[in-house]
Backbone bond lengths (Angstrom), bond angles and torsions (degrees), N, CA, C in turn:
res aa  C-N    CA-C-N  psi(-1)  N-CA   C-N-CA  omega(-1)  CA-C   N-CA-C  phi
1 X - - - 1.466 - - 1.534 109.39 -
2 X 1.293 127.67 137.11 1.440 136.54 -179.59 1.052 116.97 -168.17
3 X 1.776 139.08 177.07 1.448 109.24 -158.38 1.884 76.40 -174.75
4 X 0.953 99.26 159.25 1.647 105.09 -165.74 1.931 86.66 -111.25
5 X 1.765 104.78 178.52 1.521 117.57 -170.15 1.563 100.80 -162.13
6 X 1.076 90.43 136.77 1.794 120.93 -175.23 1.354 95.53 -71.31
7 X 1.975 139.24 114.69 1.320 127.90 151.29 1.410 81.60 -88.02
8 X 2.109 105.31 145.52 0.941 114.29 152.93 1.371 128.85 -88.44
9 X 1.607 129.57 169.10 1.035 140.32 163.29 1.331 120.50 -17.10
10 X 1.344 104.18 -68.07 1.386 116.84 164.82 1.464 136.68 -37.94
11 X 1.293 96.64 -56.91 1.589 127.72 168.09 1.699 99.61 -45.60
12 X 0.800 107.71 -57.45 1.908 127.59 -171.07 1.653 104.09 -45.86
13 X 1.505 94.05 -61.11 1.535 110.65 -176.70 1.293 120.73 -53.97
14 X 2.011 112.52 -62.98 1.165 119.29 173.91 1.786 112.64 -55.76
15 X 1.292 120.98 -46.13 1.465 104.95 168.72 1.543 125.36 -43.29
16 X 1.839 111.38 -31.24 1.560 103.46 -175.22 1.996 107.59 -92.02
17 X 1.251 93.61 -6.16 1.729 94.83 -168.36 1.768 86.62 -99.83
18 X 1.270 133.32 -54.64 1.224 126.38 175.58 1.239 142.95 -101.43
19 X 1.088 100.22 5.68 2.031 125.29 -172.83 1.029 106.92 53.11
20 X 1.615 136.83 35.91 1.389 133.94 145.56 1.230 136.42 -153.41
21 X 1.168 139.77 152.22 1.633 129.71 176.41 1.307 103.14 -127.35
22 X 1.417 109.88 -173.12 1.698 104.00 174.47 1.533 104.61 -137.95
23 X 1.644 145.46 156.44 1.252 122.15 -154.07 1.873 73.11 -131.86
24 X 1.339 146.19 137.41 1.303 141.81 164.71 1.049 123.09 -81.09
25 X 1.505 130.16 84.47 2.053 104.87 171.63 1.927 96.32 86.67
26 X 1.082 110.72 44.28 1.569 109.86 171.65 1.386 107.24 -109.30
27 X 1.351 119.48 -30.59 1.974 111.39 166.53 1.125 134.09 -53.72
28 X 1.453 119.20 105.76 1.757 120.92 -177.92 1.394 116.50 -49.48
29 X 1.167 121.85 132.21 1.376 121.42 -178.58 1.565 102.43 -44.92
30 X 0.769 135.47 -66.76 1.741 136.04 -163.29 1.560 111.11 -39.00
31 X 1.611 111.09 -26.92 1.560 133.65 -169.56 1.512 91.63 -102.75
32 X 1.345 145.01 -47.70 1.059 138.97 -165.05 1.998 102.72 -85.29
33 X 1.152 112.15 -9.65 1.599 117.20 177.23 1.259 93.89 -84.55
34 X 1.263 125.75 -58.74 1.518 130.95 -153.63 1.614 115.56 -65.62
35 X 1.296 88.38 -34.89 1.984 93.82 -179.40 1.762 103.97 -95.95
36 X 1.244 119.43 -16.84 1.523 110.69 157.99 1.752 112.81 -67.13
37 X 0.995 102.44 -41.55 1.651 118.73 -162.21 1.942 98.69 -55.62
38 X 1.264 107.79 -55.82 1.051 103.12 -178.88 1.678 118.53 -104.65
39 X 1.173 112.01 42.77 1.418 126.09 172.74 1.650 101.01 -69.61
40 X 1.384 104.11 -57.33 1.511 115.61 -150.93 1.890 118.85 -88.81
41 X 1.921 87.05 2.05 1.642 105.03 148.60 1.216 119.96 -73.57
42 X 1.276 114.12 -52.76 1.291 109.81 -167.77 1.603 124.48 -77.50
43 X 1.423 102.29 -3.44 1.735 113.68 -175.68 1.706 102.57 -93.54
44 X 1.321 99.24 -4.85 1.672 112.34 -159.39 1.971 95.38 -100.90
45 X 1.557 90.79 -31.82 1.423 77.33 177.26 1.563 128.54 -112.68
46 X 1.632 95.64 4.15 1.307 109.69 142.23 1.627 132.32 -49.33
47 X 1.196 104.02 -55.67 1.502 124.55 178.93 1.539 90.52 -62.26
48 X 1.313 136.45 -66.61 1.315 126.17 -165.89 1.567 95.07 -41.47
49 X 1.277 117.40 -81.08 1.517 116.73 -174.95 1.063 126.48 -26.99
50 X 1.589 124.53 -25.84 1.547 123.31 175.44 1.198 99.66 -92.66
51 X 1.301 122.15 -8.95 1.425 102.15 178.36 2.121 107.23 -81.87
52 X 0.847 107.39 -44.93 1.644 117.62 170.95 0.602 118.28 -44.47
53 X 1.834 137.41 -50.50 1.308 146.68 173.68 1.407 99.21 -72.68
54 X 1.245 134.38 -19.25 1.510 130.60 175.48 1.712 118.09 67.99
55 X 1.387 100.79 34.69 1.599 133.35 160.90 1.148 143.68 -129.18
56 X 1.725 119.44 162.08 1.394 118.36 174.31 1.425 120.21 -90.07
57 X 1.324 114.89 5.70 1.285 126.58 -147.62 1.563 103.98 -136.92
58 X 0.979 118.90 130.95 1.794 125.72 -179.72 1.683 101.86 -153.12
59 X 1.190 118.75 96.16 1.796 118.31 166.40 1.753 75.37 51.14
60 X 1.458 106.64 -171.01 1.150 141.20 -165.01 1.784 108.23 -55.30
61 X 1.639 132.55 23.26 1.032 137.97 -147.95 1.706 95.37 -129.76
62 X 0.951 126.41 126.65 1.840 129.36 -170.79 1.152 87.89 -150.18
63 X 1.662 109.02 126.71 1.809 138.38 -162.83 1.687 86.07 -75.86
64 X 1.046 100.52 140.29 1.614 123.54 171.85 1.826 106.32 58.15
65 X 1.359 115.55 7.15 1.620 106.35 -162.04 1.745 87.24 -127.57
66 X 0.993 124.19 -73.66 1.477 105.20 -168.28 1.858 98.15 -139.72
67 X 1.360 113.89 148.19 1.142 123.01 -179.38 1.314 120.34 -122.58
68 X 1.271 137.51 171.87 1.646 130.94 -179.73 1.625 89.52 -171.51
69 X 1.277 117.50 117.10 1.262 129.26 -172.16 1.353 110.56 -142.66
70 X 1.400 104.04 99.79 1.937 115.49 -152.33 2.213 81.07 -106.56
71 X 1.399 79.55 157.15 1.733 113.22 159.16 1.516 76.62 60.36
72 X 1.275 116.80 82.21 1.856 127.96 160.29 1.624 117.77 -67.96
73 X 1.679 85.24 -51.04 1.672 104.22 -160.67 1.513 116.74 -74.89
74 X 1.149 92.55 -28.21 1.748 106.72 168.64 2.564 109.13 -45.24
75 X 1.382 82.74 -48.21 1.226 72.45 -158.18 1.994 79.07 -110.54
76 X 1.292 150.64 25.93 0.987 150.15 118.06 1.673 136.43 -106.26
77 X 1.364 115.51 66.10 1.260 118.12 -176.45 1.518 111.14 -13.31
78 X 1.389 115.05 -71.61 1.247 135.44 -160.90 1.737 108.71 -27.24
79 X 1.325 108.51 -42.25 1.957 121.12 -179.67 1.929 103.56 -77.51
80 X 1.059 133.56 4.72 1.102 138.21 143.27 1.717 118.83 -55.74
81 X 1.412 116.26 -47.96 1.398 111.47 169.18 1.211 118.65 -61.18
82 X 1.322 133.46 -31.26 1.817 129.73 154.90 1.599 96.81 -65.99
83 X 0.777 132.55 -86.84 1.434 135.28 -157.56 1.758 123.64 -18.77
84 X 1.265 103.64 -50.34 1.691 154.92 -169.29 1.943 100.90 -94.17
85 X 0.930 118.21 2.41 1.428 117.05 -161.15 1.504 105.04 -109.24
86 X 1.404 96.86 147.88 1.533 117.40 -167.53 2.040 116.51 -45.79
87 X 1.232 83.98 -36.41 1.611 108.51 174.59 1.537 111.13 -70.85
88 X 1.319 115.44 -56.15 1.541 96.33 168.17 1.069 129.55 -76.48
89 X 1.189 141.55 -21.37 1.932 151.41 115.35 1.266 88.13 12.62
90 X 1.384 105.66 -79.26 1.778 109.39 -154.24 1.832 102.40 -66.46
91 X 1.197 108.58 -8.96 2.063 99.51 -171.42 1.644 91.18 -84.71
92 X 1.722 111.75 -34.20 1.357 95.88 -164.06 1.820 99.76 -93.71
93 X 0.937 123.72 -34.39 1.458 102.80 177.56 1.427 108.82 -65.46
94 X 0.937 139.94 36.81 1.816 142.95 177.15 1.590 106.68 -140.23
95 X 1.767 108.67 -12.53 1.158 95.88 -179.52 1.730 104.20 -130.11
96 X 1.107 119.19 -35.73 1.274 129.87 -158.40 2.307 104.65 -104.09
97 X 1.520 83.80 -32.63 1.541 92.05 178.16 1.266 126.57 107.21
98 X 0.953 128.88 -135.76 1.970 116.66 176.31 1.089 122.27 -90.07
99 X 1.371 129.90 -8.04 1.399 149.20 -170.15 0.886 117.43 -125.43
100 X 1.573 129.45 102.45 1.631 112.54 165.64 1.832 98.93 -150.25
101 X 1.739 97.56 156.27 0.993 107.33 -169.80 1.936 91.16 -124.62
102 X 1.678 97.80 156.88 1.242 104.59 -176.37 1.832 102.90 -79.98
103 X 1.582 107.36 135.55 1.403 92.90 -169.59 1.819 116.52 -110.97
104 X 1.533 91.45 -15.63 1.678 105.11 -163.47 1.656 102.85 -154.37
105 X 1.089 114.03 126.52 1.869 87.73 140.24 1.908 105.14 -152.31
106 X 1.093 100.21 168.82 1.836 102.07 166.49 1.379 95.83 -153.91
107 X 1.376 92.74 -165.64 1.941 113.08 179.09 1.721 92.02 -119.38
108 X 1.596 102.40 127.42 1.852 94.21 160.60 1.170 99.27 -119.32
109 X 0.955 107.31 160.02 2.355 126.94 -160.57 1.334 101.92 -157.02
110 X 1.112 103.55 132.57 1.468 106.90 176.16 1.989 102.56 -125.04
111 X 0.892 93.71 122.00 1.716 99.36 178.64 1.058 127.39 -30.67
112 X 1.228 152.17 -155.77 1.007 156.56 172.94 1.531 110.62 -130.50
113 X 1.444 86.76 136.46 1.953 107.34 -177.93 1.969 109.63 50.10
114 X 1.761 96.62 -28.75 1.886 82.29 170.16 1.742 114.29 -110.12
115 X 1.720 87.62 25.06 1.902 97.71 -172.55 1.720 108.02 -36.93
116 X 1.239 136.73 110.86 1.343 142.58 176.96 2.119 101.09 -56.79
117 X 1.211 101.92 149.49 1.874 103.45 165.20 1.185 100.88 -97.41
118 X 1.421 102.97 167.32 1.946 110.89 -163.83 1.864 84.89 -140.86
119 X 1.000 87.42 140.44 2.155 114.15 -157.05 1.699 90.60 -82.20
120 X 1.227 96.20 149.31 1.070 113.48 165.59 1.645 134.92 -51.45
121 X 1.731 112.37 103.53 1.401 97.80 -167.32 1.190 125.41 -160.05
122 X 1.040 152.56 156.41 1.621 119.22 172.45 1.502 117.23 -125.53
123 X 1.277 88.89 167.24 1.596 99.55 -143.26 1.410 117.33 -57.24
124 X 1.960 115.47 -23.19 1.090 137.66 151.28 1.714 131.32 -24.48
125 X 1.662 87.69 -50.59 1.604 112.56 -179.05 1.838 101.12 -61.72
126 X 1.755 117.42 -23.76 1.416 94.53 -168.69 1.763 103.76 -94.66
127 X 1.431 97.05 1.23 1.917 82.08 177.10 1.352 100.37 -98.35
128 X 1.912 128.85 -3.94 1.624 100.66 161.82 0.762 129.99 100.27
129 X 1.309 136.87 15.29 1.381 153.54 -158.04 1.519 112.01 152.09
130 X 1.511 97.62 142.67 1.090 103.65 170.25 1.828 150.27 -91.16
131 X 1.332 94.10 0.23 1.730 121.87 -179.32 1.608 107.29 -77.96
132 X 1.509 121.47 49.73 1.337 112.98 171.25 1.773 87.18 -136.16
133 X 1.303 98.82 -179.85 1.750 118.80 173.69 1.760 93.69 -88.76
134 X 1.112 118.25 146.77 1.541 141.91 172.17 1.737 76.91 -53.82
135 X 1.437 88.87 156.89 1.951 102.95 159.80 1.415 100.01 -169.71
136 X 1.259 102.38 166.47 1.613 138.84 -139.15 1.368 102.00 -96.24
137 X 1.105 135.53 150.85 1.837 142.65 -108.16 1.881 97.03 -175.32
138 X 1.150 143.12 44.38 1.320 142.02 178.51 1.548 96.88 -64.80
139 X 1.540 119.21 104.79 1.311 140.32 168.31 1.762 116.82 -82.85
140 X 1.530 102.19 68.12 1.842 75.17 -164.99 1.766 102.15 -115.85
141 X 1.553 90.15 135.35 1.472 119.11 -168.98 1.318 98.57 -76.69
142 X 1.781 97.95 125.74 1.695 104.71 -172.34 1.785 105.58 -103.82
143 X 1.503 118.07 4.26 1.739 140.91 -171.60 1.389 87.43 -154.57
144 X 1.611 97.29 140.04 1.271 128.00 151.74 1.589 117.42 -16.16
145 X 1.154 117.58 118.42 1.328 95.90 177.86 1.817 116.70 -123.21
146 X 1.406 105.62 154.97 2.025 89.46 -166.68 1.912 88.46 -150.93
147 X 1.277 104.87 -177.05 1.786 120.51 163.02 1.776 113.73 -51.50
148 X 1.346 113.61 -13.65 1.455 104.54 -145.94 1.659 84.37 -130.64
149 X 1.312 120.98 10.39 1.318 102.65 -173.70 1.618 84.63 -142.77
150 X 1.620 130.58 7.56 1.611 93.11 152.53 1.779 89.42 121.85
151 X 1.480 118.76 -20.33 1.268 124.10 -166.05 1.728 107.34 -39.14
152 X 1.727 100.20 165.10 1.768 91.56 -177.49 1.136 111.29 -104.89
153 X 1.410 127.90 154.44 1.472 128.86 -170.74 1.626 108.28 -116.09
154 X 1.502 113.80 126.91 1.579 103.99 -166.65 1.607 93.50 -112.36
155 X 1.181 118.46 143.78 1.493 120.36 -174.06 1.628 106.10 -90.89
156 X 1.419 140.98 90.47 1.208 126.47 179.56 2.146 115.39 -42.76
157 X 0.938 94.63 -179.29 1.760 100.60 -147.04 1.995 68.77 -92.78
158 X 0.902 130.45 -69.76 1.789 113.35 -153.43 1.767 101.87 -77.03
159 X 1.613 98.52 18.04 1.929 86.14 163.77 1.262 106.88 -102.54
160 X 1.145 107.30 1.28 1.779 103.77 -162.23 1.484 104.30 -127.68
161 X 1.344 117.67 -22.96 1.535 133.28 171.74 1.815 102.64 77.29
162 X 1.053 124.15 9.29 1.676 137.48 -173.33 1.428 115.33 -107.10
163 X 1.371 131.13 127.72 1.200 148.90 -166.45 1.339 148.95 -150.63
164 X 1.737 87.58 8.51 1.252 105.09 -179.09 1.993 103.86 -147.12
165 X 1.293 108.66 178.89 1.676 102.22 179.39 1.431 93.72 -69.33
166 X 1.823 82.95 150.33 1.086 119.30 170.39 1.606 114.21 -117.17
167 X 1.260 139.46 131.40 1.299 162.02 -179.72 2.281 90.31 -56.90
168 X 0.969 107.73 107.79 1.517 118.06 172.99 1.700 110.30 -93.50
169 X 1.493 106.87 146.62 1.250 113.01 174.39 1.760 106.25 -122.81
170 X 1.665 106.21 126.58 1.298 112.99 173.54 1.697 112.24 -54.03
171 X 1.293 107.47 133.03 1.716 114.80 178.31 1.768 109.80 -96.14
172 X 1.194 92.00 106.17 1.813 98.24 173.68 1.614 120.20 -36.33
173 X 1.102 116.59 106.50 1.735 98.05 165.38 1.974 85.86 121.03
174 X 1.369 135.58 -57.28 0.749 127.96 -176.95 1.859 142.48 -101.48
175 X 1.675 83.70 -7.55 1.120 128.19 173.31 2.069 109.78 61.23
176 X 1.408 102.57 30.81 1.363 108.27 -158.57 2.475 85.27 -79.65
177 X 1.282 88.94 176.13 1.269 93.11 153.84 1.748 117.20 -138.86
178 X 1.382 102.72 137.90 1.497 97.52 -153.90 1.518 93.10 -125.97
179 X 1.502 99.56 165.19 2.133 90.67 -155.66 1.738 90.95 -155.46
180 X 1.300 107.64 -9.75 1.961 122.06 157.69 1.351 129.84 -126.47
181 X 1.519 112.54 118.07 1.379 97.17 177.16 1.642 118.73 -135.27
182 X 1.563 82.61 41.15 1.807 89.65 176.40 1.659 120.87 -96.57
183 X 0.857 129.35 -129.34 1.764 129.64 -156.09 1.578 107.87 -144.03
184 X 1.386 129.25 11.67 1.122 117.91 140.14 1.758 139.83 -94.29
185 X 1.520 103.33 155.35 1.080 96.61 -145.01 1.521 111.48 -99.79
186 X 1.087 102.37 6.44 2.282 107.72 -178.04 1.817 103.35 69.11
187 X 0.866 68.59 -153.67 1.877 80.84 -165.82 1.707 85.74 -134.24
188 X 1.488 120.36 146.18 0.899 134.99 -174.99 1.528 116.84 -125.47
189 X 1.281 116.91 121.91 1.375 142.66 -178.39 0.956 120.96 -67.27
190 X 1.561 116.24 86.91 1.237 124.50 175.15 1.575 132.80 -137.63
191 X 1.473 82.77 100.41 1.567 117.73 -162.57 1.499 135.89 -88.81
192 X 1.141 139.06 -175.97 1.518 118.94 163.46 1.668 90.96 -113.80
193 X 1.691 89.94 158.67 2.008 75.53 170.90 1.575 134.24 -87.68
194 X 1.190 73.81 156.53 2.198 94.92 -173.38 1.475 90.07 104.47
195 X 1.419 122.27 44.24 1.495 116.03 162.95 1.271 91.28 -115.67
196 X 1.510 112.77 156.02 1.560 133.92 174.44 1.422 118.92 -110.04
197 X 1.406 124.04 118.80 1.530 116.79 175.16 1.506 95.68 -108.33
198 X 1.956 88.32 130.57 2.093 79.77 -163.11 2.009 75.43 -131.68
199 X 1.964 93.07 119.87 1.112 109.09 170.69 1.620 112.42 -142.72
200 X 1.350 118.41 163.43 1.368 136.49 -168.45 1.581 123.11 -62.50
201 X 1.378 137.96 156.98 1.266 113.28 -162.24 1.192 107.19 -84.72
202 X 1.511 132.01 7.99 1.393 136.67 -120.31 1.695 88.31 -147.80
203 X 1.265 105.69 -30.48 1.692 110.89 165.44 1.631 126.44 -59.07
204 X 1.324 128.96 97.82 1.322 125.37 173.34 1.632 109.82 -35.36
205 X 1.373 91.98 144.16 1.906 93.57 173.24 1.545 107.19 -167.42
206 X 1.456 135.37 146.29 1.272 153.10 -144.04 1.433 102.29 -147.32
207 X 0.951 101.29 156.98 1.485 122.11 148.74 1.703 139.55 -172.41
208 X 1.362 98.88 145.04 1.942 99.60 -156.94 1.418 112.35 -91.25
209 X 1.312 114.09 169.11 1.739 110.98 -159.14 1.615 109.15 -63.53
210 X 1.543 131.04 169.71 1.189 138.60 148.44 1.476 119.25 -79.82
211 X 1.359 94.56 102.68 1.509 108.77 167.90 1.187 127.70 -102.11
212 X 1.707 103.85 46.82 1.668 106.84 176.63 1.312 104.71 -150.33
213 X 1.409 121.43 176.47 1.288 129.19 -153.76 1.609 119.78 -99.53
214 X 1.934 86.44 16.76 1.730 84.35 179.15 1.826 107.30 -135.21
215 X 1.081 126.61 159.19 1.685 113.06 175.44 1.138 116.50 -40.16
216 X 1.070 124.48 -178.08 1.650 153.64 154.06 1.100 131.10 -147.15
217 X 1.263 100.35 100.90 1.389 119.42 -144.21 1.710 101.79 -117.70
218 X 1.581 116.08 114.12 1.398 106.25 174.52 2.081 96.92 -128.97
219 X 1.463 103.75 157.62 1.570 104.07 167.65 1.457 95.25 -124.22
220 X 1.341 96.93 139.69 1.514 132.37 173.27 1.618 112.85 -83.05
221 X 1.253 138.59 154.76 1.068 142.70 -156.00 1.556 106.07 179.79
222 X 1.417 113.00 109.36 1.682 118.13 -173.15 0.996 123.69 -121.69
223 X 1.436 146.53 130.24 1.198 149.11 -171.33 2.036 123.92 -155.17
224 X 1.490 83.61 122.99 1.710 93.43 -148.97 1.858 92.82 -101.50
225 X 1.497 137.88 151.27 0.940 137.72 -177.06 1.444 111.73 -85.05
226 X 1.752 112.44 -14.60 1.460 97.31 178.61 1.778 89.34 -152.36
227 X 1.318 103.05 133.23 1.502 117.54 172.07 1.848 111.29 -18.27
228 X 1.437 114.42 108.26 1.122 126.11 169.88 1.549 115.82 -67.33
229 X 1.171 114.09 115.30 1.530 114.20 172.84 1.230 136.13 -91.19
230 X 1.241 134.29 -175.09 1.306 123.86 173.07 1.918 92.97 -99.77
231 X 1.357 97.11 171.25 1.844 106.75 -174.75 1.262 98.81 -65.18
232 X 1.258 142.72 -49.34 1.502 129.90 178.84 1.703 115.86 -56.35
233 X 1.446 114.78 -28.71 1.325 118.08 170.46 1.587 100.90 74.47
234 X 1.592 107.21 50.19 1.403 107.99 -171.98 1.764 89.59 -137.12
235 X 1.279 110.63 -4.25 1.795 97.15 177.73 1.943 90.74 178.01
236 X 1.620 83.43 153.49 1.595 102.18 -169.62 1.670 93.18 -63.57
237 X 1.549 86.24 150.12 1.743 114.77 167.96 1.825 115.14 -77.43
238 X 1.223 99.62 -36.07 1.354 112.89 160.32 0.953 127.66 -107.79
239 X 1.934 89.48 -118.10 1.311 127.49 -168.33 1.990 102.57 -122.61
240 X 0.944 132.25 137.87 1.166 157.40 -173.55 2.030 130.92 -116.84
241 X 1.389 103.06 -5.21 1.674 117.76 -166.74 1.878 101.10 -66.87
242 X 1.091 94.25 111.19 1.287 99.91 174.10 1.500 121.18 -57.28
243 X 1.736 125.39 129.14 1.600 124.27 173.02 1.284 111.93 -112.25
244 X 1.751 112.94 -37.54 1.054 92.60 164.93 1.475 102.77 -142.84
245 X 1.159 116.56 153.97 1.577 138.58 161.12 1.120 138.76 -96.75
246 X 1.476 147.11 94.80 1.526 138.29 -130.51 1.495 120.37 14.55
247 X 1.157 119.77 36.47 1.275 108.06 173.43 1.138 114.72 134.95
248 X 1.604 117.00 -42.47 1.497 143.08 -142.19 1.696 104.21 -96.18
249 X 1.167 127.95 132.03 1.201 119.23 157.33 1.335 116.81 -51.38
250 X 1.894 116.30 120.94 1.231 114.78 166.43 1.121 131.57 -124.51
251 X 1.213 119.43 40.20 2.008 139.13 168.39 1.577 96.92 -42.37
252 X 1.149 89.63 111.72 1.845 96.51 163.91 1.586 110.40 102.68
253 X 1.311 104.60 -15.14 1.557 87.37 153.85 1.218 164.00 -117.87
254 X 1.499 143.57 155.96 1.185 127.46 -129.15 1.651 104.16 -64.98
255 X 1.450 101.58 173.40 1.776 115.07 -156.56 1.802 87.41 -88.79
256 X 1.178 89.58 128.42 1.837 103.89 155.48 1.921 113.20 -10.49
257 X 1.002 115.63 137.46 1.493 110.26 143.66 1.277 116.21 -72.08
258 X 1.430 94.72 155.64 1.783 99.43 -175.65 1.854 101.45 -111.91
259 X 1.063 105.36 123.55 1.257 115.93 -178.72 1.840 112.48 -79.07
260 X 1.395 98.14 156.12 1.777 91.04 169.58 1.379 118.80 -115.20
261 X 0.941 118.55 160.74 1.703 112.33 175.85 1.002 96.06 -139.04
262 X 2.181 144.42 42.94 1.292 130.02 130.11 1.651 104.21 -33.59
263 X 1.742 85.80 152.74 1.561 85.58 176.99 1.307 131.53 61.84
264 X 1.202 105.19 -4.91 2.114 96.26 -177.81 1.697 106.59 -81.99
């Protein structure tokens, strides 16, 4: 079951004048069960992992305070039917164009009442370089989201006057990487859930602690128009699964070659 979605005009515009829009309450319940349902696997086997490594701490991951649990679908098929779905088809041909490949996704959660904030940054800044195309950022809130529970704040492009990567600096203690550290404040996302905030990788974005007594729980969903590489340009940075191909739905077929550019 899947169901396609109207970007408007508008929507279209503000994504190219500000690199973002926001979609309200567009996740079908059946899609909004499925990626809650297995949220609380993957936080479970996070925690296993800190327990092995015999820490609270994993990269940017703090036990009970904030989580980031990338490449889901790999070891849960089942989140491929959102991923792969007619509806996100329709976010990236409105944003990305006729071509897009799935590039990233995880679950981020922020705990409850000790939910950690995540620094100002964009999402660009964590692959590290700047020799790729910007790509697309599907923020979709799986809980209510508000000021008091942690919601994310996306900085439109003429508040911040910035539009391209920015060079990030790792933050001691939290291990975030942060790439703004001035005094504006973004616009803040505050949604009901199964809304999508779909912004650019290149768009600054934040978010402040959970100060309430229940998760906050959002899944991420990424999709780049042309195979993301690593800096040598000798093997993908990710993920590479083709969705769409001039236009065409392309679930199921094989992944891009990866080209090299030794020597270029």
């Amino acid at each position: 079951m899947s169901m396609t979605i109207n970007i408007t005009d508008e929507q279209r515009q503000q994504f190219e004048q500000e690199g973002y829009f926001v979609l309200e309450s567009v996740i079908p319940n059946h899609f909004l069960q499925l990626l809650r349902g297995e949220c609380q696997n993957f936080i479970d086997r996070m925690d296993a992992e800190m327990d092995r490594q015999d820490t609270d701490v994993i990269g940017i991951n703090h036990r009970h305070k904030r989580y980031f649990v990338a490449n889901c679908f790999r070891q849960q098929p089942k989140l491929r039917e959102f991923l792969f779905s007619d509806m996100m088809s329709d976010i990236c041909r409105a944003t990305l164009g006729d071509t897009a490949y799935l590039f990233w996704e995880q679950y981020v959660v922020k705990g409850a009442e000790a939910g950690m904030k995540f620094s100002w940054h964009q999402d660009s800044g964590y692959v590290g370089y700047p020799d790729h195309k910007p790509y697309l950022t599907c923020w979709c809130a799986l809980d209510d989201m508000s000021e008091e529970n942690g919601t994310v704040h996306v900085m439109p492009f003429s508040q911040i006057g910035i539009r391209s990567w920015v060079k990030h600096i790792r933050e001691e203690g939290s291990n975030d990487l942060v790439g703004y550290f001035g005094n504006e404040p973004g616009i803040p996302v505050i949604v009901p859930a199964g809304s999508i905030a779909v912004f650019t990788s290149i768009n600054f974005h934040c978010s402040g602690q959970n100060r309430t007594k229940h998760l906050r729980r959002a899944y991420l969903a990424q999709y780049s128009a042309d195979p993301i590489l690593s800096p040598d340009g000798t093997k993908l940075w990710g993920n590479a699964e083709p969705l769409l191909i001039d236009g065409k739905m392309a679930v199921g077929s094989p992944p891009p070659d990866v080209p090299s550019r030794i020597g270029a």
